[in-house]
PAMI-839657 format. One line per field, with one value per residue (C-alpha): residue number from 1; x, y, z. Coordinates in Angstrom, 3 decimals. Last residue first. Layout:
BEGIN
seq = NUM, ...
xx = X, ...
yy = Y, ...
zz = Z, ...
//
This chain:
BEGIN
seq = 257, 256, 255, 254, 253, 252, 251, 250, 249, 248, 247, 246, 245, 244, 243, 242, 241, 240, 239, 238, 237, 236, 235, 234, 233, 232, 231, 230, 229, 228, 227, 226, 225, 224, 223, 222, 221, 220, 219, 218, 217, 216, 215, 214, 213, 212, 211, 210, 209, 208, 207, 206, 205, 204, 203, 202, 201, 200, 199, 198, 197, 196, 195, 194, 193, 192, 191, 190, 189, 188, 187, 186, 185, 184, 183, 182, 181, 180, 179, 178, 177, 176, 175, 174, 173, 172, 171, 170, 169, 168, 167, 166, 165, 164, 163, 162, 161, 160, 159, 158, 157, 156, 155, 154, 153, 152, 151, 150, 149, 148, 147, 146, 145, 144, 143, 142, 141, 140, 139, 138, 137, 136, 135, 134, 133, 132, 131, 130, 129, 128, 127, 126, 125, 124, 123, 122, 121, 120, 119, 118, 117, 116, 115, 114, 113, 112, 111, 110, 109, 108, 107, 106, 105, 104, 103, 102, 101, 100, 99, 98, 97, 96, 95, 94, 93, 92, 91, 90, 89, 88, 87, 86, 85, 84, 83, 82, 81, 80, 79, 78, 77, 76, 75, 74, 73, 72, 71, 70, 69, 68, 67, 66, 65, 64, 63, 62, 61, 60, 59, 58, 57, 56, 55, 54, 53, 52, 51, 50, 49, 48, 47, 46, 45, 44, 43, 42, 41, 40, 39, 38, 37, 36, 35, 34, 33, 32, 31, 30, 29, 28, 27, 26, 25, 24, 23, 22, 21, 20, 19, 18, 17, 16, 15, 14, 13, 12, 11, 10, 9, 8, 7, 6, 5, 4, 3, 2, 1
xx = -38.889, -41.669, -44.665, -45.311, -42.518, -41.865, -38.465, -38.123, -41.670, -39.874, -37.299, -33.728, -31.326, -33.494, -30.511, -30.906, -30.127, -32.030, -34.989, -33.696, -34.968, -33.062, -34.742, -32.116, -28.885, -25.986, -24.948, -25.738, -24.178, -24.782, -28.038, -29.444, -26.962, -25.832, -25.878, -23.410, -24.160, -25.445, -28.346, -27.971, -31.377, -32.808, -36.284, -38.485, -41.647, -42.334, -44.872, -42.604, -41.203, -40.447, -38.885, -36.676, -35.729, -34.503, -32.756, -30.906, -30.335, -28.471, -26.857, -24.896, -24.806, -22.111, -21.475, -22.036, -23.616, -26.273, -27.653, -27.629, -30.149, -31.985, -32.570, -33.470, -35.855, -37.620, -37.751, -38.066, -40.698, -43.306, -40.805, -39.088, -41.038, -40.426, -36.966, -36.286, -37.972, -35.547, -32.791, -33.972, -33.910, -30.724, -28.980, -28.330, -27.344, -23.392, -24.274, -26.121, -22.897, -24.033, -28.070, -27.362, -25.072, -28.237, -30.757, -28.525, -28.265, -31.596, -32.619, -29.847, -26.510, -25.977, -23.217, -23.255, -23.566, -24.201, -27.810, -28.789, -28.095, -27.944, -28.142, -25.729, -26.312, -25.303, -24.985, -21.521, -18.762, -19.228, -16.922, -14.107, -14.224, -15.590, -14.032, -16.282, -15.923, -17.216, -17.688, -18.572, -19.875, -18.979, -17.455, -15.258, -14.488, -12.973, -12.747, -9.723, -9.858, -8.810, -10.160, -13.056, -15.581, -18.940, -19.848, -21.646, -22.514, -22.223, -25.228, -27.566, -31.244, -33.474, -36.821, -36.104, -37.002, -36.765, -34.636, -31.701, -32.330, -31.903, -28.796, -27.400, -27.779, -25.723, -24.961, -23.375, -21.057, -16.862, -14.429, -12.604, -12.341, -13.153, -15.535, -18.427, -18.363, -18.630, -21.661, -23.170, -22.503, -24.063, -24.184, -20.331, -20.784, -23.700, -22.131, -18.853, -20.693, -17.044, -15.881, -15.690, -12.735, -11.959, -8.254, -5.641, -2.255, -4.105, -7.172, -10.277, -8.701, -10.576, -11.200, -12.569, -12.396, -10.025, -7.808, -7.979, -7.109, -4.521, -2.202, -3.395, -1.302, 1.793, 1.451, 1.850, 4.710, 6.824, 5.980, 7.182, 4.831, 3.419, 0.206, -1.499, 0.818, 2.312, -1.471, -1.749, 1.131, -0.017, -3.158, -6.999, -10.467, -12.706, -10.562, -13.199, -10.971, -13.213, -13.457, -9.601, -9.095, -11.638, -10.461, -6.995, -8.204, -9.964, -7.087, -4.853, -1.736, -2.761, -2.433, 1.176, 1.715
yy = 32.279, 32.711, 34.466, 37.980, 40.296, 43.095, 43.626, 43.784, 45.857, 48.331, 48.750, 48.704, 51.808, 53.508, 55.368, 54.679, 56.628, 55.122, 58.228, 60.159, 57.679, 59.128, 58.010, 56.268, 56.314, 54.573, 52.519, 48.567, 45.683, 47.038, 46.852, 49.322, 51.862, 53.814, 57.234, 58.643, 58.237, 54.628, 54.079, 52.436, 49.808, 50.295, 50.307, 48.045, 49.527, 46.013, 46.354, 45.119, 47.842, 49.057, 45.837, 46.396, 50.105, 48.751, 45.780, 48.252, 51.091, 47.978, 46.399, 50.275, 50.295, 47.856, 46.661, 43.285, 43.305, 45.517, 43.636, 40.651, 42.579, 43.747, 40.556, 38.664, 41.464, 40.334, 36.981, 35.517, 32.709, 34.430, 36.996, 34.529, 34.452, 38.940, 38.232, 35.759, 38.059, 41.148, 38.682, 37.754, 41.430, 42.074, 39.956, 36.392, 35.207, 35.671, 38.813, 40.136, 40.497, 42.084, 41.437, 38.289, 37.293, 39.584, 36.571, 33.972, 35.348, 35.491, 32.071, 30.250, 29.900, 26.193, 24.177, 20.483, 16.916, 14.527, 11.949, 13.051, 16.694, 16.916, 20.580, 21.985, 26.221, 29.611, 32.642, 34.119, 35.107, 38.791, 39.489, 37.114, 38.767, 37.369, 35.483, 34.147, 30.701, 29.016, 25.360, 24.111, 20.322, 17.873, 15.574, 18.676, 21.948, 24.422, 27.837, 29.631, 29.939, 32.921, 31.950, 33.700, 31.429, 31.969, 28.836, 29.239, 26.170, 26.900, 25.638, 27.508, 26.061, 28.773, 27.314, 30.452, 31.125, 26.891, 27.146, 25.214, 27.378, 30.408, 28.570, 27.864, 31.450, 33.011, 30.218, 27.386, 27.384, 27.317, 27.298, 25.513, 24.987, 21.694, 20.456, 22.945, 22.252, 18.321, 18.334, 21.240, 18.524, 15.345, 13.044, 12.243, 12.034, 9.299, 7.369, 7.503, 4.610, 3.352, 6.574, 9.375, 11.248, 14.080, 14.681, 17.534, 17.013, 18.558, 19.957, 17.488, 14.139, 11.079, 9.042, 5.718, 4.028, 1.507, 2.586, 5.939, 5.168, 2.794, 5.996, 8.201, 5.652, 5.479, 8.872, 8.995, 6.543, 9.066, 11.209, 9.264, 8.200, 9.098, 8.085, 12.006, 13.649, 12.242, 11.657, 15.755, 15.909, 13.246, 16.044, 15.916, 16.708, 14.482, 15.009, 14.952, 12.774, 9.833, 10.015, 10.214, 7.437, 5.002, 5.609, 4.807, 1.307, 1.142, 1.624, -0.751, 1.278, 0.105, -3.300, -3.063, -4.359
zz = -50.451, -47.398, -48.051, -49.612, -50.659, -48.133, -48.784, -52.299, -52.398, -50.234, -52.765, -51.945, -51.191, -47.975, -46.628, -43.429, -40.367, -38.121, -37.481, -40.272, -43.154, -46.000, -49.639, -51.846, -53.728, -51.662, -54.110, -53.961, -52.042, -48.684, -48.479, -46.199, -46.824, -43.495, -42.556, -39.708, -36.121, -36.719, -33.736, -30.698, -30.173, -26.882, -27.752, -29.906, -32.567, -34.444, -37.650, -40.146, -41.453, -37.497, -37.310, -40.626, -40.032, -36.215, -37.780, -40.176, -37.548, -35.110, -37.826, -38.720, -34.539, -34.438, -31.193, -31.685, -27.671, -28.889, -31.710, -29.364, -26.706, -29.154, -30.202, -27.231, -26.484, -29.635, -29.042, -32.537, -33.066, -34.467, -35.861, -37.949, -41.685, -41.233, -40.791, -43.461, -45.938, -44.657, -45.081, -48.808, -49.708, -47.748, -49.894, -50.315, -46.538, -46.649, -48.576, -46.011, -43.792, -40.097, -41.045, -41.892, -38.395, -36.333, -37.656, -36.943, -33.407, -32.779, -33.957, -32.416, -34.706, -34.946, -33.621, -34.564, -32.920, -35.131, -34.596, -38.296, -36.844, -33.004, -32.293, -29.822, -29.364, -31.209, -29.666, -29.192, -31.663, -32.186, -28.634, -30.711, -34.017, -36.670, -39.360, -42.163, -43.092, -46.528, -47.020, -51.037, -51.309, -53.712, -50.933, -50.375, -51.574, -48.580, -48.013, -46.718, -42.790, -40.289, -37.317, -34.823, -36.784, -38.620, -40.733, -44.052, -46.559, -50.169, -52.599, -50.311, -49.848, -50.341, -48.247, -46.055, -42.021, -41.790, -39.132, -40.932, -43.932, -42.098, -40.170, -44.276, -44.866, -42.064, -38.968, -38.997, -35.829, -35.434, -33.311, -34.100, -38.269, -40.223, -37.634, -38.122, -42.216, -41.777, -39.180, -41.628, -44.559, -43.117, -46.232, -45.505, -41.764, -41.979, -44.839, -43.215, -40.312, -38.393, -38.419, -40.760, -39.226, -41.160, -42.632, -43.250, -44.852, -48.034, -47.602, -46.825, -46.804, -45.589, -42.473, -41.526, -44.807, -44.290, -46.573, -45.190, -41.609, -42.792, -44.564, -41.407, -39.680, -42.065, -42.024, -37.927, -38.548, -40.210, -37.590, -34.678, -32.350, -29.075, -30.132, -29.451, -30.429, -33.445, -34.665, -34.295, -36.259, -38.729, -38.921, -37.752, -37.674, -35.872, -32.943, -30.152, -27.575, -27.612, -31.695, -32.117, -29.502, -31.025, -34.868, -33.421, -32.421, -35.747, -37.779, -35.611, -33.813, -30.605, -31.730, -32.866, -35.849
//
């Protein structure tokens, strides 16, 4: 066999070219070979343990240590889609605004991509389009590389889609746990580039909650439910435009969940 075509050898070349996420066709490619031979290749890959299959036809590359990529879910769940950044509940975890750990992880992406079961663990995308897709940074994970929502932007990601962060309630906590760290001009500012002034009147109704008066925040020209899971039966507050559908206590519980 030819040396080039050695399981390791093509381990290399997928790992210096970034393609820890791969298809035959994308072996094709990238060996110049024929596909038939490209399974034959993914075919060694796999017996030698240096990739397996996430969704069928579709493989990771685990590399010459699979332990570290197989206990590394958020490396796994940012590779399976690009682009792609953990962000939603599993960024709250990962900043340590909630000690809920989420059984699914969350990855916001500008693709259109079914979720995934694998190694035991549950991946979920949520499509966004492309001018929402913007601040996250490179953290290095169990010495992975992965792209993580910043602590601004994860924060504006729950309050876009609660339910992809367990509720408004635990959002609300998450928020008030973050504010030491938050910069609050930061955050305006992101609210305002998502263009969606229904986020903007429930971060606004949240600060102000929590003690934060900020300017520059577009407000929702028609009213909007704070939680968006539940009816729309509440007090008005006229200043955001909130229709106040969740309990105070609910979102001013004490300490950090």
């Amino acid at each position: 066999m030819n040396e080039n075509l050695s399981a390791i050898h093509i381990a290399r070349q997928l790992q210096e070219k970034g393609l820890l996420y791969f298809s035959p066709a994308v072996l094709s490619a990238l060996l110049s070979i024929e596909t038939q031979e490209a399974y034959q290749a993914v075919a060694r890959l796999r017996h030698a343990g240096l990739a397996a299959e996430v969704e069928k036809g579709k493989y990771i590359l685990l590399g010459l240590e699979p332990e570290r990529v197989l206990s590394n879910p958020l490396f796994v769940a940012s590779h399976l889609v690009m682009p792609a950044y953990i962000s939603y509940w599993s960024a709250l975890h990962f900043h340590g605004f909630t000690t809920q750990a989420p059984q699914t992880i969350f990855c916001a992406t500008t693709k259109k991509k079914r979720p995934v079961t694998f190694a035991g663990q549950n991946f979920r995308y949520i499509t966004l389009k492309p001018r929402k897709f913007f601040g996250y940074r490179r953290e290095s994970i169990g010495e992975l590389p992965v792209l993580v929502a910043d602590e601004a932007k994860t924060m504006i990601d729950c309050l876009d889609q609660p339910r992809y962060a367990g509720g408004l309630a635990e959002v609300a906590q998450a928020l008030r746990q973050a504010l030491s760290v938050l910069d609050l001009e930061l955050l305006v500012d992101y609210a305002r580039q998502m263009r969606d002034k229904s986020l903007a009147s429930r971060l606004g109704y949240l600060l102000e909650l929590c003690g934060h008066h900020v300017e520059g925040l577009p407000v929702s020209d028609s009213p909007v439910a704070l939680e968006p899971s539940r009816p729309r039966l509440g007090k008005l507050n006229s200043k955001w435009h909130i229709v106040v559908n969740i309990s105070v206590d609910e979102l001013m519980a004490e300490g950090i969940r």
